[in-house]
C-alpha positions as CSV (number, residue, x, y, z in Angstrom):
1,X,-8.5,-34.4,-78.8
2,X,-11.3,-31.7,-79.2
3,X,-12.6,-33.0,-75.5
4,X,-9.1,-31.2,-74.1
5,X,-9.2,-28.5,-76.1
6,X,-12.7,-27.7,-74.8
7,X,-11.1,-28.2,-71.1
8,X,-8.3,-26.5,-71.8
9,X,-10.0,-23.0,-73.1
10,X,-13.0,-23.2,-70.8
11,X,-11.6,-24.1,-67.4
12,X,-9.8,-21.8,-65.3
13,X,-7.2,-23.8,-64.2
14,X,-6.2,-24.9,-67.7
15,X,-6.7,-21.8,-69.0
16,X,-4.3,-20.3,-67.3
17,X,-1.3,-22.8,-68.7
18,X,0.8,-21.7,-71.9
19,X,-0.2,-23.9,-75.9
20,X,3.2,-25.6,-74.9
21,X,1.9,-26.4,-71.5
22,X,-1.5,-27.7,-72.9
23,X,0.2,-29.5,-75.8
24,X,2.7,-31.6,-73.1
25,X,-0.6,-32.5,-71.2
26,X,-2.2,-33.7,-74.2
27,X,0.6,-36.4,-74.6
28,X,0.3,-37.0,-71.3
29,X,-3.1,-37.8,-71.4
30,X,-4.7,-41.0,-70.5
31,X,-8.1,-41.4,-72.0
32,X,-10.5,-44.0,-70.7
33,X,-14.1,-45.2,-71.3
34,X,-15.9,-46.1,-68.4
35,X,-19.4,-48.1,-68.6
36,X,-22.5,-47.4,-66.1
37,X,-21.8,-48.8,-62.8
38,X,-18.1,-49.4,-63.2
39,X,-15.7,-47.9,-60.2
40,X,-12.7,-45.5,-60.8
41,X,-11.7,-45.5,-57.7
42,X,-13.2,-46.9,-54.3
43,X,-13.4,-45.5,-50.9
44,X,-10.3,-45.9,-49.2
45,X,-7.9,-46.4,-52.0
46,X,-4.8,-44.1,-53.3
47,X,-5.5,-42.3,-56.0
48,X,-2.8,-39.5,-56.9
49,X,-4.7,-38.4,-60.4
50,X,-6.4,-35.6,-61.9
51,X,-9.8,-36.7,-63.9
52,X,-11.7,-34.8,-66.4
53,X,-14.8,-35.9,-67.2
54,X,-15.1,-35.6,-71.5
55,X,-18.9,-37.0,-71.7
56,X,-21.4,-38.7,-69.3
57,X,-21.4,-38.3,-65.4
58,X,-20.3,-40.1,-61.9
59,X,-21.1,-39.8,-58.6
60,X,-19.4,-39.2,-55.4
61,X,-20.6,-41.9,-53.3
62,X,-20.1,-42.6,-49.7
63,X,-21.4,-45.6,-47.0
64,X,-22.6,-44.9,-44.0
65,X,-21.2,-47.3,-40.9
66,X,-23.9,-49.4,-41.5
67,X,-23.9,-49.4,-45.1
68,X,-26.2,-47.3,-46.4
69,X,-25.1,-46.5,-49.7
70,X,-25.7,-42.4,-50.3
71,X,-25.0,-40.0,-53.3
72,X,-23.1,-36.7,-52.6
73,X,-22.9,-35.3,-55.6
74,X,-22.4,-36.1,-59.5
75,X,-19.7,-34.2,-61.4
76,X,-20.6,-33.8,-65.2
77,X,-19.3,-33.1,-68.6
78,X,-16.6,-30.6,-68.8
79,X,-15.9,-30.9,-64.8
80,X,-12.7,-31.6,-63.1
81,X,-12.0,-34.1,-60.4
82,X,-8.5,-33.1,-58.0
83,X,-7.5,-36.8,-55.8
84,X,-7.5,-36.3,-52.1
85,X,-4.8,-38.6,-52.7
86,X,-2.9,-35.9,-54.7
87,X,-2.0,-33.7,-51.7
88,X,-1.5,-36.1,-49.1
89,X,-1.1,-39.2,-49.8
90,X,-4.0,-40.7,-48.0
91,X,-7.1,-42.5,-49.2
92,X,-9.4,-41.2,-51.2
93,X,-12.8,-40.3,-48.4
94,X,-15.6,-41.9,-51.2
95,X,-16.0,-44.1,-54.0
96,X,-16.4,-42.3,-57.4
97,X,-19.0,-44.7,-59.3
98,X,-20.0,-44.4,-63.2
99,X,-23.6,-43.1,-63.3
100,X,-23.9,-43.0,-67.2
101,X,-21.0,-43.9,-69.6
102,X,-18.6,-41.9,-69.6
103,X,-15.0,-40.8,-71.4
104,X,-12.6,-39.5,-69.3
105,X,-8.9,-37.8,-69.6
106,X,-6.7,-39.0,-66.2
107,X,-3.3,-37.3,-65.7
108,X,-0.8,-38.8,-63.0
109,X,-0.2,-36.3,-60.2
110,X,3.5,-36.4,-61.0
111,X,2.7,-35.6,-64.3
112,X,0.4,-33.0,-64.1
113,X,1.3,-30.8,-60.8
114,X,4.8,-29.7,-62.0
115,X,3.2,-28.0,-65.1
116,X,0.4,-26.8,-62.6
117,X,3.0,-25.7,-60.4
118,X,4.9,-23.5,-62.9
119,X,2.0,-20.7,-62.8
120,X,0.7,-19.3,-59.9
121,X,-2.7,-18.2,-61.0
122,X,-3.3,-21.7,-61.9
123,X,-2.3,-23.5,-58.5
124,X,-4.9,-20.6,-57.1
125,X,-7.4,-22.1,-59.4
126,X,-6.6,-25.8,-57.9
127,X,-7.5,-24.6,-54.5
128,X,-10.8,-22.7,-55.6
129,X,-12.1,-25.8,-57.0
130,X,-10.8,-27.7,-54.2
131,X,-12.9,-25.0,-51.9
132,X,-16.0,-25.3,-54.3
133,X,-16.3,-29.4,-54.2
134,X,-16.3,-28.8,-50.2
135,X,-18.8,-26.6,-50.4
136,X,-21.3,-28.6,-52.4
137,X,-20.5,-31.5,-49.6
138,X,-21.4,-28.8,-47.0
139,X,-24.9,-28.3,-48.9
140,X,-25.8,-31.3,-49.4
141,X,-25.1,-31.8,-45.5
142,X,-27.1,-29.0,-44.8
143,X,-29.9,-30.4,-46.4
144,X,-30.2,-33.4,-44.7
145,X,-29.6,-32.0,-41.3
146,X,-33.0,-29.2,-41.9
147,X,-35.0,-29.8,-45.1
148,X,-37.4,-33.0,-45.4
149,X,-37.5,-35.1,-48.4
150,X,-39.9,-33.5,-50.4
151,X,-37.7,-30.4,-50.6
152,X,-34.5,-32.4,-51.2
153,X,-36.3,-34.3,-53.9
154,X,-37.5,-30.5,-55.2
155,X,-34.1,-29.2,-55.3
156,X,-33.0,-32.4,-57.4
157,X,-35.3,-32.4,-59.3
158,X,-34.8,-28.8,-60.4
159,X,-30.9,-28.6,-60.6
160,X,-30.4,-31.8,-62.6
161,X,-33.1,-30.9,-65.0
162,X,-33.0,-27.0,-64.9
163,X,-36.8,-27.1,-66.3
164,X,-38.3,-24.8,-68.6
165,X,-42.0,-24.7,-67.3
166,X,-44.3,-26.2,-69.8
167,X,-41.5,-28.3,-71.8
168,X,-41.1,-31.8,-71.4
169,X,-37.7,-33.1,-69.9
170,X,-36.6,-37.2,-70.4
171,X,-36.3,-39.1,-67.2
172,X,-32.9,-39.9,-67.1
173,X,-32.5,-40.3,-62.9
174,X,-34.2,-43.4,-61.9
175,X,-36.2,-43.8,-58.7
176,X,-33.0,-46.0,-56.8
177,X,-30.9,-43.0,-58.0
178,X,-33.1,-40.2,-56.8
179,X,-32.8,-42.2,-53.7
180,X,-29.7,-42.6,-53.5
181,X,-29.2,-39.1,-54.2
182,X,-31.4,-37.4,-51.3
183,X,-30.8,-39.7,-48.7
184,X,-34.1,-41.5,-48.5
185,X,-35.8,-44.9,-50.5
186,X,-37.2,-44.9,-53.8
187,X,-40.9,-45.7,-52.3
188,X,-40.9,-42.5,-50.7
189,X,-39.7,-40.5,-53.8
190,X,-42.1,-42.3,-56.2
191,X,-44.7,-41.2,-53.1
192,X,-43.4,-37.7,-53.3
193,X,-43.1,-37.0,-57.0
194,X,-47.1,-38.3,-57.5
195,X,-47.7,-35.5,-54.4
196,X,-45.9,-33.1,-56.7
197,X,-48.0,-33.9,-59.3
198,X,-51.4,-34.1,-57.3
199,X,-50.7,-30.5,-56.3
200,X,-49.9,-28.9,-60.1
201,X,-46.0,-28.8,-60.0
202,X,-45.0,-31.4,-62.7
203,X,-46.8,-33.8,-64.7
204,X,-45.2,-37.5,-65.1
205,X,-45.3,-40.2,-67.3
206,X,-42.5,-43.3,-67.8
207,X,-40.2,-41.5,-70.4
208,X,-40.5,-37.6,-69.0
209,X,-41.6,-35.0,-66.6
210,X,-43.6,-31.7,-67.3
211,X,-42.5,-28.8,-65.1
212,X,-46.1,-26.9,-64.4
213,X,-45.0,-25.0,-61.9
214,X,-41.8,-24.4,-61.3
215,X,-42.8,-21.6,-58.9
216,X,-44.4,-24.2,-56.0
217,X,-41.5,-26.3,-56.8
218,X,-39.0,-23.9,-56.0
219,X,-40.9,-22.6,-53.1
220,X,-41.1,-26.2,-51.8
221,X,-37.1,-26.8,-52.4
222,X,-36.5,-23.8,-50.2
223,X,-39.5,-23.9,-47.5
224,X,-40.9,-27.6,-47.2
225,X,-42.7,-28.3,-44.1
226,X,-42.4,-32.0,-44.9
């Protein structure tokens, strides 16, 4: 059980609860394995859990009315995911898919809130993540309502790999995922990313990228003209 005890000392709602708080949770713990592509939940469903993510990563994903399929963000290692379904008992608004295998700890809401509940900087805690998973939704809305796709790929492209300039960095997003992931179709990225490349900002070859110039990319995340 290192996985909790790394969740339990480094997240701020966890770290708020008591060693006999932390050691009741740990027996309460429900640990899954969850392979690429596989569901935890789906839009619409009830689902009255607490989820932290151990290893790999997943995505919010949400449809469109006429079913285009789009990325919103993807929680990682070490993050925690609060149900909608939690506080209200309604469905959950996305689907939260498996985008690399992944181990996960799930607590049941009635298991987990009345030992959440017993400290009060902790419930604070719940409603500051709660305040910083709308917030990412509100950027990524942002972005598609007034940047084009070359500085939503940029800004993808430098905040899932956090480049060093100069060192190599694997290509572990593929093209449908980039897609999926800016709102656009994987022609146009592989279009964009060989612009990128034309113009100095990154090198590219099947297994990696080369940041060049993280500079232009960064200016092109923030003032793309399309």
């Amino acid at each position: 059980m290192d996985a909790l005890n790394n969740c339990f000392t480094l997240k701020l709602v966890f770290s708020k609860l008591s060693p006999a708080d932390h050691a009741q949770l740990t027996r309460l713990a429900i640990r899954k394995t969850y392979r690429k592509g596989q569901f935890i939940f789906l839009h619409g469903d009830i689902w009255p859990y607490v989820l932290y993510i151990a290893s790999g990563r997943v995505g919010w994903v949400m449809l469109s009315p006429e079913g285009k399929r789009q990325v919103v963000f993807c929680p990682k290692a070490c993050d925690v995911i609060w149900g909608h379904s939690l506080f209200d008992d309604e469905p959950m608004p996305a689907t939260l898919e498996v985008m690399e295998d992944s181990d996960v700890f799930l607590w049941h809401g009635d298991h987990i809130m009345p030992i959440v509940s017993r400290h009060v900087d902790a419930v604070w805690d719940v409603s500051r993540e709660l305040v910083n998973t709308m917030r990412q939704i509100r950027e990524v809305v942002y972005g598609f309502a007034f940047h084009p796709v070359a500085g939503r790929l940029a800004r993808l492209l430098l905040k899932h790999y956090q480049p060093e300039e100069g060192q190599p960095a694997p290509r572990d997003l593929t093209l449908d995922e980039m897609a999926d992931s800016i709102g656009t179709t994987r022609e146009l990225v592989s279009k964009t990313l060989h612009r990128f490349a034309s113009e100095g900002m990154i090198e590219i070859s099947r297994v990696q990228f080369i940041f060049t110039n993280r500079g232009d990319l960064e200016q092109v995340a923030g003032h793309d003209e399309g």
